[in-house]
Backbone as a chain_set.jsonl record, in Angstrom:
{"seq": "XXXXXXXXXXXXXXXXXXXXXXXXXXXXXXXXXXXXXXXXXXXXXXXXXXXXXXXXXXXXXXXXXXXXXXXXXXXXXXXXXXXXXXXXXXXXXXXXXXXXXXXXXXXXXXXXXXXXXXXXXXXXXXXXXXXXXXXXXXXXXXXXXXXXXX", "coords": {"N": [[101.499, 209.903, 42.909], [102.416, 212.445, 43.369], [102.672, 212.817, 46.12], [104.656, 210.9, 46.49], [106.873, 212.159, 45.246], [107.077, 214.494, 46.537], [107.83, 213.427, 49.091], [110.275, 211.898, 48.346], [111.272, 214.311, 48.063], [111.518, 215.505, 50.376], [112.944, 213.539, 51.744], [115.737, 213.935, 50.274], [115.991, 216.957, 51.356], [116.547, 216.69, 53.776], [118.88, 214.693, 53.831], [121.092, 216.572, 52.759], [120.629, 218.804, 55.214], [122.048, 216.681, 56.724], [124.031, 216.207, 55.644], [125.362, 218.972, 55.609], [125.683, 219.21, 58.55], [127.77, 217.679, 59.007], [129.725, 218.343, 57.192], [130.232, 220.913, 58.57], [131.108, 219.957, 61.019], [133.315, 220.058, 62.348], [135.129, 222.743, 63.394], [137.368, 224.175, 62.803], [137.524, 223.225, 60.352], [134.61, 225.036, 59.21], [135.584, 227.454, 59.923], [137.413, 228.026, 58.531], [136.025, 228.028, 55.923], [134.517, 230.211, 56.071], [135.467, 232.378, 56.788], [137.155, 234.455, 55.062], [134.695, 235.474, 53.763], [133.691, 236.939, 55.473], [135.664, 238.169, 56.326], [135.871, 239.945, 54.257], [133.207, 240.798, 54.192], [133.454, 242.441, 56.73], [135.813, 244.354, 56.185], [134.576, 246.144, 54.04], [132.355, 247.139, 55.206], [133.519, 248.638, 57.471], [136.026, 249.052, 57.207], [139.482, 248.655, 56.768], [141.398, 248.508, 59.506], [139.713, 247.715, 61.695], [138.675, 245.468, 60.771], [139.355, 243.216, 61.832], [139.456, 242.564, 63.709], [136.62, 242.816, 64.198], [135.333, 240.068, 62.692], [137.42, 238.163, 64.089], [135.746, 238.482, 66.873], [133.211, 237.507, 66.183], [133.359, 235.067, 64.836], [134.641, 233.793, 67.649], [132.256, 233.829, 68.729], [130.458, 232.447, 67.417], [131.54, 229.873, 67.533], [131.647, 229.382, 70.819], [129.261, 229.005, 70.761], [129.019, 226.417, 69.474], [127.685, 224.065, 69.665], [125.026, 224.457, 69.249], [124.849, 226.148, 66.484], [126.183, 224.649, 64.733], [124.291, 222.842, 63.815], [121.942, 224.623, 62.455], [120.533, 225.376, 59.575], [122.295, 227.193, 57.74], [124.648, 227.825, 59.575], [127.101, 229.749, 58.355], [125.118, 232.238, 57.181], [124.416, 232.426, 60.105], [126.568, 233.934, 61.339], [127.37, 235.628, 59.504], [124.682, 237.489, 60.028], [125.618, 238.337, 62.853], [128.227, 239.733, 62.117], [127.532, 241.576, 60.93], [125.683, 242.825, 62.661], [127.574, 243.418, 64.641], [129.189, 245.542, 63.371], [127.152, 247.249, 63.179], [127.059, 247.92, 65.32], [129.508, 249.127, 65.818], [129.954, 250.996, 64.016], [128.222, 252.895, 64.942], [128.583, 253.603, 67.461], [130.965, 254.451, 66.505], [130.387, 256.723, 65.943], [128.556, 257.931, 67.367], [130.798, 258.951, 69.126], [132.524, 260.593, 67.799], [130.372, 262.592, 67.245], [130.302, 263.86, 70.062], [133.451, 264.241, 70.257], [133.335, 266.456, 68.382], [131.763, 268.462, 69.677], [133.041, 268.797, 71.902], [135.626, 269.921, 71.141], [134.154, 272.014, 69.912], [133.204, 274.052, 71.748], [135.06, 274.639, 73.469], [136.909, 275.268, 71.619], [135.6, 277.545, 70.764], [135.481, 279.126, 73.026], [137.757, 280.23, 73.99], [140.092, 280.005, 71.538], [141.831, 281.226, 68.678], [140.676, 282.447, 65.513], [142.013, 281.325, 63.541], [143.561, 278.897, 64.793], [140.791, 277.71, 65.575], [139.961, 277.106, 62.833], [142.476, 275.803, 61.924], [141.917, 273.245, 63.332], [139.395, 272.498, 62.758], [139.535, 271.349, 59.923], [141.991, 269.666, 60.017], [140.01, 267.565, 61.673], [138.99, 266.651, 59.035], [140.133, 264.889, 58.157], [141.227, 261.788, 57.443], [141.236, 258.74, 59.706], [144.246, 258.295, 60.54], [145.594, 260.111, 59.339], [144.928, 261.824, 60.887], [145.148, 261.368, 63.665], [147.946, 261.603, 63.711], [148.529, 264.318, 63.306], [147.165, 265.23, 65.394], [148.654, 264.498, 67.384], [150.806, 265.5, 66.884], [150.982, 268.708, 66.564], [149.254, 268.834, 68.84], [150.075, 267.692, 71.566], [153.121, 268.076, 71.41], [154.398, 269.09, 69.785], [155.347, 272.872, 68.171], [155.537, 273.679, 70.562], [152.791, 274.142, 71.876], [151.308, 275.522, 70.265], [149.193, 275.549, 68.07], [147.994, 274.101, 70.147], [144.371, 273.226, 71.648]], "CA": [[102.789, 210.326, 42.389], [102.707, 213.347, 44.213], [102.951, 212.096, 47.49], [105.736, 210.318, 46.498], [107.517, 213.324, 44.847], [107.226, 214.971, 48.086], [108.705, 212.367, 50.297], [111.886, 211.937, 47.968], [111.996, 216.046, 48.435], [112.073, 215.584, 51.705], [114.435, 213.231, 52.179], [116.908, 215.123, 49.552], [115.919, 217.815, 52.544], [117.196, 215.834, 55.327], [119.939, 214.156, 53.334], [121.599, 217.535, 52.724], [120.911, 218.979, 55.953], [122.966, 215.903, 57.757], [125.473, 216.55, 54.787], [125.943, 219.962, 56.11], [125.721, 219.007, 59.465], [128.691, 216.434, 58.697], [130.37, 219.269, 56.465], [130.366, 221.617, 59.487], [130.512, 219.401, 62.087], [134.641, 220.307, 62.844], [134.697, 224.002, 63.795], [137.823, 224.345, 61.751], [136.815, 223.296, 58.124], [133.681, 225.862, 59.095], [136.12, 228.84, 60.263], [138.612, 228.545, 57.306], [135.353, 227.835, 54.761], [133.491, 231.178, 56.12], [136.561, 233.571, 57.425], [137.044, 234.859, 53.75], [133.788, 236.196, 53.355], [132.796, 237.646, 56.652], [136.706, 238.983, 56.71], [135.428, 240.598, 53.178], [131.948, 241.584, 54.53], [134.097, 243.57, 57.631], [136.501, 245.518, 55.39], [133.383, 246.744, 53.276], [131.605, 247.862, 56.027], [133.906, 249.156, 58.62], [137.49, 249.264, 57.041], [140.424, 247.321, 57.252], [141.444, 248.976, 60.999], [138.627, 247.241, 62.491], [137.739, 244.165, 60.255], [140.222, 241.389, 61.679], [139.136, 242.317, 65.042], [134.838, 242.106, 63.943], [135.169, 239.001, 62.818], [137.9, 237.27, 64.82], [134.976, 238.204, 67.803], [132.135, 236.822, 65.579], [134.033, 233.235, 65.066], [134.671, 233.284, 68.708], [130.904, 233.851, 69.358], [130.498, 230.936, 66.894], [132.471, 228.576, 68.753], [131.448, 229.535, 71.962], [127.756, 228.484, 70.818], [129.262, 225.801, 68.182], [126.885, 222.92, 69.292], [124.196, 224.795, 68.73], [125.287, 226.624, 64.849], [126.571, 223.921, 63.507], [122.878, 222.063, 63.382], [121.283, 225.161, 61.641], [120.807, 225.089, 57.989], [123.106, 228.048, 57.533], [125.841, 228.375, 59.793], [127.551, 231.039, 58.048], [124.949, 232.799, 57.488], [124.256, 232.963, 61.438], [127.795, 234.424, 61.428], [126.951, 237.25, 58.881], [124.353, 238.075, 60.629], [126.106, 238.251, 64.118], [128.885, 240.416, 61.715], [126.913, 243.105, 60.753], [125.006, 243.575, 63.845], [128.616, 244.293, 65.366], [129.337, 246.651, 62.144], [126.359, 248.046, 62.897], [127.161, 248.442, 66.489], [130.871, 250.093, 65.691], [129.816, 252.544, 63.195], [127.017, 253.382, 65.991], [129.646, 253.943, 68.456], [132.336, 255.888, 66.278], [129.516, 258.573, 65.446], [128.343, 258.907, 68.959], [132.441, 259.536, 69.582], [132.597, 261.822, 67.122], [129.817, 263.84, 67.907], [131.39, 264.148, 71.598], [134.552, 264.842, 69.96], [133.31, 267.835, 68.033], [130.955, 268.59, 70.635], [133.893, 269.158, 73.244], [136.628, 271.309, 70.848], [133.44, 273.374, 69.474], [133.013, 274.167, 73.119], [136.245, 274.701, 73.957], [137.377, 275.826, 70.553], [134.787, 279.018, 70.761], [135.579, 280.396, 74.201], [139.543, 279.955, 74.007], [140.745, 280.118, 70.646], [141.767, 282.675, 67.846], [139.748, 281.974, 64.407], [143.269, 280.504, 62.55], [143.387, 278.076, 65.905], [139.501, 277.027, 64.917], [139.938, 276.43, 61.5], [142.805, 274.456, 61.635], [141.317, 271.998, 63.767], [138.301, 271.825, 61.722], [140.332, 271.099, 58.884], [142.442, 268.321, 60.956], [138.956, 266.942, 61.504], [137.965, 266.193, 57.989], [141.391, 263.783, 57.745], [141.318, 260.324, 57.546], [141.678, 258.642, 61.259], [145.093, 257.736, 61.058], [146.389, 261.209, 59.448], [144.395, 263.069, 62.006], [145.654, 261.226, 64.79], [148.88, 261.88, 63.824], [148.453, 265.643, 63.442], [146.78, 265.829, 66.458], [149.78, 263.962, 68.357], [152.191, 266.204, 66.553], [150.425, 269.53, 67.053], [148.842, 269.403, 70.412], [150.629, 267.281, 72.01], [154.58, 268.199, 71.52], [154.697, 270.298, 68.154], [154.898, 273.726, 68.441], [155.416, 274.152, 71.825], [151.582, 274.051, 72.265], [151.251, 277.015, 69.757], [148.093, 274.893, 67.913], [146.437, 273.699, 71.253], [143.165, 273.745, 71.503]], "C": [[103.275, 211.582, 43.086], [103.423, 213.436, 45.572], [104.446, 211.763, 47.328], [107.047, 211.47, 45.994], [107.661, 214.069, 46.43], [108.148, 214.609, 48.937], [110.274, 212.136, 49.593], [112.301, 213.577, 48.145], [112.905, 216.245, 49.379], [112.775, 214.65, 52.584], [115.263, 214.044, 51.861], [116.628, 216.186, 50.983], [116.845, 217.599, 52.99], [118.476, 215.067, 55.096], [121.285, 215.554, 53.362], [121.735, 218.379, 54.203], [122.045, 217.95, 57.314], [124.459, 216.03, 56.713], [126.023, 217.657, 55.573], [126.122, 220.03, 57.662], [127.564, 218.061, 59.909], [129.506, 217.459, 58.451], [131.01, 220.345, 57.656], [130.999, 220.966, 60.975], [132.045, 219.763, 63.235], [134.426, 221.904, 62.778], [136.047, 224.402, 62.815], [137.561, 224.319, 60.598], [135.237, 224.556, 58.557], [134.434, 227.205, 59.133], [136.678, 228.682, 58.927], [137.696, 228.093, 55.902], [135.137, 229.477, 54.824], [134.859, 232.338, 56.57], [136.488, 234.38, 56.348], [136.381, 235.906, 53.837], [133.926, 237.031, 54.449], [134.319, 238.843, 56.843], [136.458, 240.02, 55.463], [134.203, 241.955, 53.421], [132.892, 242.926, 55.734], [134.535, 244.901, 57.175], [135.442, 246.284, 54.818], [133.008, 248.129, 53.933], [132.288, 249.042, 56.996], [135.739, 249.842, 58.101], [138.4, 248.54, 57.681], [140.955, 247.422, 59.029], [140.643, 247.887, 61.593], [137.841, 245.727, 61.928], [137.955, 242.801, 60.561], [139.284, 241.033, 63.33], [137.295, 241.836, 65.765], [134.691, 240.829, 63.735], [135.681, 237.936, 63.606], [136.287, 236.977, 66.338], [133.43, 237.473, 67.02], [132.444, 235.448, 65.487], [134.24, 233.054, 66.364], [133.12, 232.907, 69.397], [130.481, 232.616, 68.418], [131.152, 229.215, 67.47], [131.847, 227.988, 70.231], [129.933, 228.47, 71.776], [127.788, 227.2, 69.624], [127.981, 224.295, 67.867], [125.292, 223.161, 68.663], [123.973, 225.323, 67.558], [125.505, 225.987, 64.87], [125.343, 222.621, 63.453], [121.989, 222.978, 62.478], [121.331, 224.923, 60.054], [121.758, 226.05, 57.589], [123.889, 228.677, 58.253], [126.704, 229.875, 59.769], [126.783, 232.682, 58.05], [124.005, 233.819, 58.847], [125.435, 234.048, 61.538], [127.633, 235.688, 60.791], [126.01, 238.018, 59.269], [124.829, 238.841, 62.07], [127.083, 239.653, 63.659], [128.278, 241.36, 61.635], [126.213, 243.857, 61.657], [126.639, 244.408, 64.682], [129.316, 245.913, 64.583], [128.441, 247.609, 62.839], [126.536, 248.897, 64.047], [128.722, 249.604, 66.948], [130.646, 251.274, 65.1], [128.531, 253.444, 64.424], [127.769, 254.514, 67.228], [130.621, 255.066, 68.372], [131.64, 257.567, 66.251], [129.047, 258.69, 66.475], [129.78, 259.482, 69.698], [132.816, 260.629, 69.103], [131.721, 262.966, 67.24], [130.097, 264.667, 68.938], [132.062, 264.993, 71.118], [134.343, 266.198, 69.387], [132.582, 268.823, 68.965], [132.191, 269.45, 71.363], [134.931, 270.301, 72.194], [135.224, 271.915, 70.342], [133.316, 274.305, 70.773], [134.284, 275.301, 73.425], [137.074, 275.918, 73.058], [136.442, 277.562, 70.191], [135.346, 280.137, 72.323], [137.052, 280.743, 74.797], [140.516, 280.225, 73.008], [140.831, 281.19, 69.753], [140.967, 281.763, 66.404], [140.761, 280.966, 63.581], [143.015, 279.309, 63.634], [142.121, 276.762, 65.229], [139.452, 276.151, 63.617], [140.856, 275.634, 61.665], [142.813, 273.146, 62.373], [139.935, 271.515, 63.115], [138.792, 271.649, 60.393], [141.012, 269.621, 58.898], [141.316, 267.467, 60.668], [138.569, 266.487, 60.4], [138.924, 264.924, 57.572], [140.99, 262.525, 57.994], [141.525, 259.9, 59.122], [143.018, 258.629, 61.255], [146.014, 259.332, 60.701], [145.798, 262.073, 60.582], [144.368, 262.743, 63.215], [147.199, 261.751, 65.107], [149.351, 263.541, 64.029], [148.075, 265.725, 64.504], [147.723, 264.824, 67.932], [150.999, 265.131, 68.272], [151.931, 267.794, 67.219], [150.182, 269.777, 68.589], [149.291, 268.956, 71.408], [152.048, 267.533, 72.399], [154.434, 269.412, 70.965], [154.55, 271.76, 68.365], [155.112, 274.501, 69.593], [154.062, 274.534, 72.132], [150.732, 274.813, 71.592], [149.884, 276.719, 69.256], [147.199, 274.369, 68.915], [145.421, 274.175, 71.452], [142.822, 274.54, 72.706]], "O": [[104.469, 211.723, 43.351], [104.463, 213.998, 45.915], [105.321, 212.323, 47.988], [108.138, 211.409, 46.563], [108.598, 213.891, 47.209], [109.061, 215.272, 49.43], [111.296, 212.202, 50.275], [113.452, 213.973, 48.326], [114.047, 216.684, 49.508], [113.118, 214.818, 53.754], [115.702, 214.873, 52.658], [117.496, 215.899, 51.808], [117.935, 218.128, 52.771], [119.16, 214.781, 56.079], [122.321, 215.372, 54.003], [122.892, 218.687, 54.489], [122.567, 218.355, 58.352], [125.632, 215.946, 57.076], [127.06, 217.458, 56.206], [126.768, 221.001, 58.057], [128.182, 218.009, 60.973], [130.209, 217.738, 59.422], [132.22, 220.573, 57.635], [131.291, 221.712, 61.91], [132.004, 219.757, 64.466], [133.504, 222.303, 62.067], [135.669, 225.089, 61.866], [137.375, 225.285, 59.857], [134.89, 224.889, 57.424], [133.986, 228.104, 58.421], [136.186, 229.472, 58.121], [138.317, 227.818, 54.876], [135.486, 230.128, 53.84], [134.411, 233.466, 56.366], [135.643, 235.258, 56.525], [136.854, 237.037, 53.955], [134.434, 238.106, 54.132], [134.227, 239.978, 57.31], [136.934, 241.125, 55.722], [134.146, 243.153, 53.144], [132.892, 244.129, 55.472], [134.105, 246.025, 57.435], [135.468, 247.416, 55.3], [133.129, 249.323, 53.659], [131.745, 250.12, 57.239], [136.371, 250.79, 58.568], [138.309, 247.947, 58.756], [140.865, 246.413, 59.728], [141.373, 247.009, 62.054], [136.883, 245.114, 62.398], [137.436, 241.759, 60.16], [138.778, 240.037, 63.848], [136.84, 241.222, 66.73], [133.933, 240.244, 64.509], [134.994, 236.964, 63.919], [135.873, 235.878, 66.709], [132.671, 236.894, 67.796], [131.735, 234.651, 66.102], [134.029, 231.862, 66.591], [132.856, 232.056, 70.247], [130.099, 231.664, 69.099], [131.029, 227.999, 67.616], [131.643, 226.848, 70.648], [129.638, 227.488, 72.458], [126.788, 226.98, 68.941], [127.564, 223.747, 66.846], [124.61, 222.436, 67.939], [122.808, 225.13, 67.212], [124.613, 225.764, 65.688], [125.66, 221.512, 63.024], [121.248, 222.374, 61.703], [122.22, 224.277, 59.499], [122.319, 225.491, 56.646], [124.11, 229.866, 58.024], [126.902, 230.727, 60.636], [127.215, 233.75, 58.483], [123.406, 234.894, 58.871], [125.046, 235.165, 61.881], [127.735, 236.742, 61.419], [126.142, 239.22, 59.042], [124.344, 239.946, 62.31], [127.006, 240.635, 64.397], [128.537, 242.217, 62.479], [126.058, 245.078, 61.646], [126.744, 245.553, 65.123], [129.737, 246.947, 65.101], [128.876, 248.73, 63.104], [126.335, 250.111, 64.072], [128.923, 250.414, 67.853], [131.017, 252.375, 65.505], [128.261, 254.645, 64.388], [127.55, 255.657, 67.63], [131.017, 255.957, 69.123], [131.995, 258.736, 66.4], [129.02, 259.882, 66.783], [129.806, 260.282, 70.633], [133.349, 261.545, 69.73], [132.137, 264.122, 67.324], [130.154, 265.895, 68.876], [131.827, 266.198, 71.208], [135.06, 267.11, 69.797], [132.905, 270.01, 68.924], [132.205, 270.681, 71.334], [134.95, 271.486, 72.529], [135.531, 273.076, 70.612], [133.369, 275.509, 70.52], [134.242, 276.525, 73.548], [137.616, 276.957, 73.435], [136.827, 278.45, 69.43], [135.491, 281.348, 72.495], [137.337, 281.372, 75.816], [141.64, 280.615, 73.323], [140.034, 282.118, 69.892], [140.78, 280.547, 66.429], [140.336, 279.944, 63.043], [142.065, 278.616, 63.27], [142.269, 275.646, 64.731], [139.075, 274.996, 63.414], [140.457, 274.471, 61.624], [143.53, 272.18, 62.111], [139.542, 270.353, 63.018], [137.908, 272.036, 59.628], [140.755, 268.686, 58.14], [141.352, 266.704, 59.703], [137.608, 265.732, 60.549], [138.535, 264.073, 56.772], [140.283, 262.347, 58.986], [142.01, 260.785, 59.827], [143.317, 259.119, 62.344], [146.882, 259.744, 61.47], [146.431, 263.02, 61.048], [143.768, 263.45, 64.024], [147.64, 262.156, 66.182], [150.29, 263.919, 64.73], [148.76, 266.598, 65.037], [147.365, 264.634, 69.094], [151.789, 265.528, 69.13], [152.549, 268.125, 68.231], [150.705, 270.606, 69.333], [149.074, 269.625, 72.418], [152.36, 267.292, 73.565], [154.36, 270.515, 71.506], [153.437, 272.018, 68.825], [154.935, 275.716, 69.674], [154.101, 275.531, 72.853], [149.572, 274.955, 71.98], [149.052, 277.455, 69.787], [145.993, 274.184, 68.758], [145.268, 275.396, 71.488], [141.735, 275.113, 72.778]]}, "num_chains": 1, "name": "protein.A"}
């Protein structure tokens, strides 16, 4: 009885894996099952800026290799894995940028500037990216007549 318990398992197995094999087998119905999440998992991780553009390259790397994912037992979550390694590899990236970045005005910002100067670029710095791009377009760039440059 055992035996036999077994062997209907493992069909049910093999029945399900050609289901999902079947289920997957169009690269569309797999992108617009799994986009959702992984466009979910992005935002989480990285923020909306950067989450259309993590996964759009994760579904392309899915594609690219489609004959080979869409025989695994989990598909998708090849894809979430593939996602977070790039997460992992952006947030890797922004903080070696940012170190630079403070790196170069501390530098700069010590052997050039007056102490008001200093501070309000380390101030700038604690802003969100998109206000502290804009300050530092407005400021050092035009604004002022250069009066804030670092």
């Amino acid at each position: 009885m055992d035996a036999r318990l077994a062997r209907d398992a493992s069909d049910m197995a093999f029945e399900e894996l050609q289901t999902s094999v079947v289920l997957f087998d169009r690269f569309e119905d797999f992108y617009r099952r799994e986009f959702p999440g992984l466009r979910a998992v992005a935002r989480a991780i990285s923020g909306d800026a950067d989450s259309e553009d993590l996964v759009q390259d994760t579904m392309f790397k899915a594609f690219v290799q489609w004959d080979r994912i869409k025989r695994l037992e989990r598909p998708g979550g090849w894809c979430h894995r593939v996602l977070l390694h790039a997460c992992w590899k952006l947030w890797h990236r922004r903080n070696r940028q940012a170190r630079a970045y403070v790196r170069s005005w501390t530098l700069h910002d010590a052997a050039e500037s007056s102490a008001d100067v200093v501070a309000f670029w380390q101030a700038v710095r604690q802003l969100p990216t998109r206000p502290r791009k804009v300050v530092a377009l407005y400021y050092a760039a035009d604004g002022l007549n250069g009066r804030y440059v670092r």
